[in-house]
C-alpha positions as a Python dict, from the first residue, in 0.01 Angstrom:
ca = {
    (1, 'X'): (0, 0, 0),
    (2, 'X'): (303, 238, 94),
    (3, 'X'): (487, 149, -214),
    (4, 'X'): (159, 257, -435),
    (5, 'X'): (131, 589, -232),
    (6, 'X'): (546, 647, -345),
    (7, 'X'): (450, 578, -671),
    (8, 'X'): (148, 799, -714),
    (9, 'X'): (352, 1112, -583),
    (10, 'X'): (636, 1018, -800),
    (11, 'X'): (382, 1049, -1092),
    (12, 'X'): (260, 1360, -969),
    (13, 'X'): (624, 1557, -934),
    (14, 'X'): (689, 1418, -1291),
    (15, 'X'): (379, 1568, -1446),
    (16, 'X'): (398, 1875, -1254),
    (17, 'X'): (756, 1951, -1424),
    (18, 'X'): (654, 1989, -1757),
    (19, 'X'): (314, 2203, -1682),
    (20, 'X'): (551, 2409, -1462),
    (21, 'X'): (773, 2438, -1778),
    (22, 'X'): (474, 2504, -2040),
    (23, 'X'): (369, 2786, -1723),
    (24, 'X'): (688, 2953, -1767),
    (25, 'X'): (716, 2952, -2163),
    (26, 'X'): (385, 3086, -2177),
    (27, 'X'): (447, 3329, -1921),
    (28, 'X'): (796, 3427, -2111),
    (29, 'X'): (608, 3477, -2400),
    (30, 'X'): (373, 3687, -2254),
    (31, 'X'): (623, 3900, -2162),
    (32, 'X'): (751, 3942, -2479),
    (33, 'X'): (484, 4037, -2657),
    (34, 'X'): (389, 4229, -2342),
    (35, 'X'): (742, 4442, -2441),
    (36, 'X'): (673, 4477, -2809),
    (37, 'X'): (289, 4643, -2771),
    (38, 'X'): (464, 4895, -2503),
    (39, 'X'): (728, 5029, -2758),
    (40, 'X'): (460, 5046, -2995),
    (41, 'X'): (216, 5226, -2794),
    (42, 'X'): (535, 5454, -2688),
    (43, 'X'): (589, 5519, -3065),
    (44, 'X'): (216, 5564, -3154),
    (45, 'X'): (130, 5286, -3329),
    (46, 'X'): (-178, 5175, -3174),
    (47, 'X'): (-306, 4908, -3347),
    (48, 'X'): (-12, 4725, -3317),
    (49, 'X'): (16, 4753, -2923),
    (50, 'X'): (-343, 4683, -2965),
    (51, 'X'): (-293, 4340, -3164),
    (52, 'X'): (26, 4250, -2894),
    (53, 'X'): (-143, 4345, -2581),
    (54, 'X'): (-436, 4117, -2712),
    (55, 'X'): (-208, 3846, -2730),
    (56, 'X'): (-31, 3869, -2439),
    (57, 'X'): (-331, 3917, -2188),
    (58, 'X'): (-445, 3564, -2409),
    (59, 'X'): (-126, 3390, -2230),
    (60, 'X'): (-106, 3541, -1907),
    (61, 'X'): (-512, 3665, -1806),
    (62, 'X'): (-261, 3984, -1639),
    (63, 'X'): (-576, 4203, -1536),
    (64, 'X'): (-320, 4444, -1569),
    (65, 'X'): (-269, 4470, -1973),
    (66, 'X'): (-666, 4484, -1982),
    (67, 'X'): (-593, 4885, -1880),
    (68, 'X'): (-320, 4877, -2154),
    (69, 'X'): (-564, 4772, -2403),
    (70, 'X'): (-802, 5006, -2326),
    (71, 'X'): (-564, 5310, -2356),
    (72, 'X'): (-438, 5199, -2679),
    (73, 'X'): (-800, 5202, -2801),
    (74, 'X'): (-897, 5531, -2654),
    (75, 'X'): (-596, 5708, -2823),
    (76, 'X'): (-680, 5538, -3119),
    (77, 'X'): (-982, 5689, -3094),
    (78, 'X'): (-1237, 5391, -3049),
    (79, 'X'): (-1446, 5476, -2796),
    (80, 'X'): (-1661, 5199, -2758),
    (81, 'X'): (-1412, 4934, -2730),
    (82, 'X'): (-1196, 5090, -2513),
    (83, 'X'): (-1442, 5157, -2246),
    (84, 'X'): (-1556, 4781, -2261),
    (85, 'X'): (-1162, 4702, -2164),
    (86, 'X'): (-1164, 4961, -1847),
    (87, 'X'): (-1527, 4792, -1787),
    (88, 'X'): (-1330, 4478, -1771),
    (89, 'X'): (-1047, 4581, -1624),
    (90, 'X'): (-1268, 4715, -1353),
    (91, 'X'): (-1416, 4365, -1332),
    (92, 'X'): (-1109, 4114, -1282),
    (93, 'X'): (-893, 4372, -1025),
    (94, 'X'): (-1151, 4578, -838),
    (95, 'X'): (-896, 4689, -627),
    (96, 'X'): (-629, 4817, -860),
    (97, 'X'): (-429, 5063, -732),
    (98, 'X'): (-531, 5323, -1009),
    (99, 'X'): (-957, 5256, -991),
    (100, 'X'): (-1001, 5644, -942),
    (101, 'X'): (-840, 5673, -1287),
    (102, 'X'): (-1015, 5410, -1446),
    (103, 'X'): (-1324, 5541, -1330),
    (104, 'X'): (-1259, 5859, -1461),
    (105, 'X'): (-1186, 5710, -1847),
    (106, 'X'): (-1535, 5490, -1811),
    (107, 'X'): (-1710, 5811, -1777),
    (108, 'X'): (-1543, 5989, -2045),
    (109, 'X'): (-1530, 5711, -2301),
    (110, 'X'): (-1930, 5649, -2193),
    (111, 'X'): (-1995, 6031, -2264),
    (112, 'X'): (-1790, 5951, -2648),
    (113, 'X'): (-1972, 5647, -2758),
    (114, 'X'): (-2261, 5823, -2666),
    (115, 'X'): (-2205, 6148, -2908),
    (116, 'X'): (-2115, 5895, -3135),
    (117, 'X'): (-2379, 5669, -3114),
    (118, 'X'): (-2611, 5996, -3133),
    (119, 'X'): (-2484, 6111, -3439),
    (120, 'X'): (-2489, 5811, -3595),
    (121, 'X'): (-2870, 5759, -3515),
    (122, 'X'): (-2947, 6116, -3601),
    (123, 'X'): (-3155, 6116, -3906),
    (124, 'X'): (-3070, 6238, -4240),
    (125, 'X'): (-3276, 6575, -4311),
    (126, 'X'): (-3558, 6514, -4570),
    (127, 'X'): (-3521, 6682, -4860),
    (128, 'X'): (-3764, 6970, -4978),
    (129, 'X'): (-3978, 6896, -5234),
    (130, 'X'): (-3880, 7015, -5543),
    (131, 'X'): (-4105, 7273, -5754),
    (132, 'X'): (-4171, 7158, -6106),
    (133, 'X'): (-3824, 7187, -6247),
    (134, 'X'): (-3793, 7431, -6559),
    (135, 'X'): (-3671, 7258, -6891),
    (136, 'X'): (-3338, 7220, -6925),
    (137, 'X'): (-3159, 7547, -6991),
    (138, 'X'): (-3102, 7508, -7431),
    (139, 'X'): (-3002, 7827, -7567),
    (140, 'X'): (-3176, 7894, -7937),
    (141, 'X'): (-2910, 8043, -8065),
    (142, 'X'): (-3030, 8397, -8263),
    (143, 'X'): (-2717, 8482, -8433),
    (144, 'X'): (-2566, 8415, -8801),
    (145, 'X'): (-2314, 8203, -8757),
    (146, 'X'): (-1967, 8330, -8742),
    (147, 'X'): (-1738, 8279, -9057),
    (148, 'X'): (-1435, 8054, -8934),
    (149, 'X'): (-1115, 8283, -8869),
    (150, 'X'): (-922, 8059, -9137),
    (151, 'X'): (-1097, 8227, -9396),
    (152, 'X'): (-1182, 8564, -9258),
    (153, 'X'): (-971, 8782, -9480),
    (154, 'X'): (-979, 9111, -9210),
    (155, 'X'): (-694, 8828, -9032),
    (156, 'X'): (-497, 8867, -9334),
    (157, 'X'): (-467, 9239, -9397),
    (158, 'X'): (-229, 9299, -9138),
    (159, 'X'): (-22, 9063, -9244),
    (160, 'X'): (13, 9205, -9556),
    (161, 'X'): (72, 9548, -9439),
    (162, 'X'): (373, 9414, -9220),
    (163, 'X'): (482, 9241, -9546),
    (164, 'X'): (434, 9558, -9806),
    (165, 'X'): (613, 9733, -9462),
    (166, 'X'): (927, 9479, -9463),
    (167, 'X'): (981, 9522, -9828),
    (168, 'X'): (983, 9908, -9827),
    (169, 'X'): (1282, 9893, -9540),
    (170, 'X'): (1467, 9645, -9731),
    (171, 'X'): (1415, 9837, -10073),
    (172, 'X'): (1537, 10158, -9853),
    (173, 'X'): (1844, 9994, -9715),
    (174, 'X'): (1925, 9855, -10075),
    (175, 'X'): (1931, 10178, -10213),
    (176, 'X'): (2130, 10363, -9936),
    (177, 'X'): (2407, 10080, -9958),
    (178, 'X'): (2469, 10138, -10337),
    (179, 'X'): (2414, 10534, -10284),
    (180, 'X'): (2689, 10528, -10035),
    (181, 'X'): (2906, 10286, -10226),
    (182, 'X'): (2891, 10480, -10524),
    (183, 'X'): (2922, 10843, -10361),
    (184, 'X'): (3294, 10670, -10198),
    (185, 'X'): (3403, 10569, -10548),
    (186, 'X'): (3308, 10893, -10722),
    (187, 'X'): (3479, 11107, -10402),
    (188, 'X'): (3796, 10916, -10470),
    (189, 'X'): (3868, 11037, -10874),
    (190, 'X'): (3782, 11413, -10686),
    (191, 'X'): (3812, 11706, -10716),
    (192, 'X'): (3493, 11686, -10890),
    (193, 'X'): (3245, 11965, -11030),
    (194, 'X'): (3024, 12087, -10809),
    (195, 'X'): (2667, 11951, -10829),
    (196, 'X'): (2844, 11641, -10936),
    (197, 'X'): (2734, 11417, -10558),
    (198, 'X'): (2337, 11552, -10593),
    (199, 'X'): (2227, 11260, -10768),
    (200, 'X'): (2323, 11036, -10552),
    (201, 'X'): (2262, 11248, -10240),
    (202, 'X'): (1898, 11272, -10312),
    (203, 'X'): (1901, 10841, -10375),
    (204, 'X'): (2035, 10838, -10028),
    (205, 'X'): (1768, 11066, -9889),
    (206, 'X'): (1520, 10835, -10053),
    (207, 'X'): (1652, 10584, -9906),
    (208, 'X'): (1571, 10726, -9547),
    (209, 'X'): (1239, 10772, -9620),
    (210, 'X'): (1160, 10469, -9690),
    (211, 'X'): (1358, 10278, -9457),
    (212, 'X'): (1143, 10534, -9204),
    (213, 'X'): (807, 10453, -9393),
    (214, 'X'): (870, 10099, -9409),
    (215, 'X'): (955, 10059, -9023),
    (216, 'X'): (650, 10257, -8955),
    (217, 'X'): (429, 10018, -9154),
    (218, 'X'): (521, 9739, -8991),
    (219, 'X'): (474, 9875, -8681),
    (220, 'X'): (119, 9955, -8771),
    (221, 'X'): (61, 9600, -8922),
    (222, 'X'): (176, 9415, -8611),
    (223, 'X'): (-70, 9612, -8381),
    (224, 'X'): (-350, 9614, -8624),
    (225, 'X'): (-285, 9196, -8614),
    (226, 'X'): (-242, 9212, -8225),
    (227, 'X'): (-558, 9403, -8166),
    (228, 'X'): (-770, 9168, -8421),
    (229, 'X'): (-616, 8870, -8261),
    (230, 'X'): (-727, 8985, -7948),
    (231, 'X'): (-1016, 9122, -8001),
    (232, 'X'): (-1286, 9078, -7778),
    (233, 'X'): (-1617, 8814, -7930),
    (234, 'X'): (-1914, 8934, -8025),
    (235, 'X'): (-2220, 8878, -7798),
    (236, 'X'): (-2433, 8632, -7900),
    (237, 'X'): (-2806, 8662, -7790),
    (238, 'X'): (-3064, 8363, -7759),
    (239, 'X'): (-3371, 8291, -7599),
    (240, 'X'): (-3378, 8051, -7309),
    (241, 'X'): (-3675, 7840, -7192),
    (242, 'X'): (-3736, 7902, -6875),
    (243, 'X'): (-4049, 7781, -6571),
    (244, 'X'): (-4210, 8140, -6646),
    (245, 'X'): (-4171, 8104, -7008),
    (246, 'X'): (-3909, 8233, -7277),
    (247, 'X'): (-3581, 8461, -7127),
    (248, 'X'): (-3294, 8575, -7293),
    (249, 'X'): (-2953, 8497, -7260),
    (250, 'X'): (-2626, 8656, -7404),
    (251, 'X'): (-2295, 8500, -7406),
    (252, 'X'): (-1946, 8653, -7469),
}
């Protein structure tokens, strides 16, 4: 009878070394995940201290982490679930040294899922009813319709102008060249008889006037073809349909 008594606690020490050991992995393990939600609640990333505190307080049942979890949540900005953690952590250590505090978070995370739970459920505002709707606004346009630019010939006048302009300074500035040339050659066999440089003194003079009149022209041509190109559209009138009947409308 002794013997089987020594046996049975035998048995007993040898199965209680390996719970003991599975105890203290799972405890260690705790721990560590325990360790890697705090440095990610330190650094702000709540969901993952949320997901490590989970698992932790699934190895250990620390009523402790149960506060952890619910501060995670709160600064996450879940209201609801983290006042069901302080709820619970309330629940497993009523006597935690820090109950004033966790009072103070069910209160203020019960006054937050309430606003939120209020807005949700507030309805959405009906809609007037809408007044018989007017046709859809369809401008009949009144006016002729507009030659394309391509082939408005107004477009090309300035153009030609700065052309007829271009060739009357170049024609100029020919002429004063082979004035002046020929004015150097005829100096050199001087002296000469007087009235002998008019002829080519009044070719030069020519020349100046149209090298004037042909700068001038252009200039005119390139603001006469600025001021069509910009030139502000024409308003075009229509009549609109409208709930009271036919309105006008004018576009630019």
């Amino acid at each position: 009878m002794v013997t089987r008594a020594l046996v049975l606690v035998a048995v007993l020490f040898a199965a209680a070394g390996p719970a003991r050991a599975q105890a203290d992995d799972a405890q260690a393990r705790s721990r560590a995940l325990y360790d890697e939600g705090s440095r990610a609640y330190k650094a702000g990333d709540y969901p993952r201290a949320i997901e490590k505190f989970l698992a932790a307080y699934d190895l250990s049942h620390a009523p402790a982490i149960l506060f952890n979890i619910a501060q995670a949540y709160r600064l996450a900005g879940s209201c609801d679930r983290a006042l069901e953690y302080y709820r619970r952590s309330l629940d497993e250590e009523p006597d935690a040294a820090n109950r004033a505090e966790v009072e103070e978070r069910v209160a203020e995370m019960q006054a937050c899922a309430d606003q939120a739970a209020a807005h949700e459920e507030k309805p959405a505002p009906r809609p007037e009813p809408a007044a018989s709707a007017p046709p859809a606004t369809t401008a009949v346009d009144l006016a002729a319709e507009e030659p394309a630019p391509a082939h408005d010939d107004r477009r090309v006048l300035p153009l030609v102008t700065v052309g007829v302009g271009a060739a009357a300074a170049v024609a100029g500035g020919i002429i004063y060249f082979q004035a002046r040339a020929k004015f150097d050659e005829v100096e050199a066999t001087c002296p000469c008889e007087p009235g002998s440089f008019s002829g080519w003194e009044t070719a030069t003079d020519a020349s100046y006037v149209l090298m004037g009149a042909g700068v001038v022209v252009v200039g005119a041509g390139l603001v006469w073809w600025w001021r069509q190109s910009h030139s502000r559209r024409p308003q075009r009138i229509g009549v609109v349909p409208t709930a009271r009947g036919i309105g006008w409308a004018a576009s630019f």
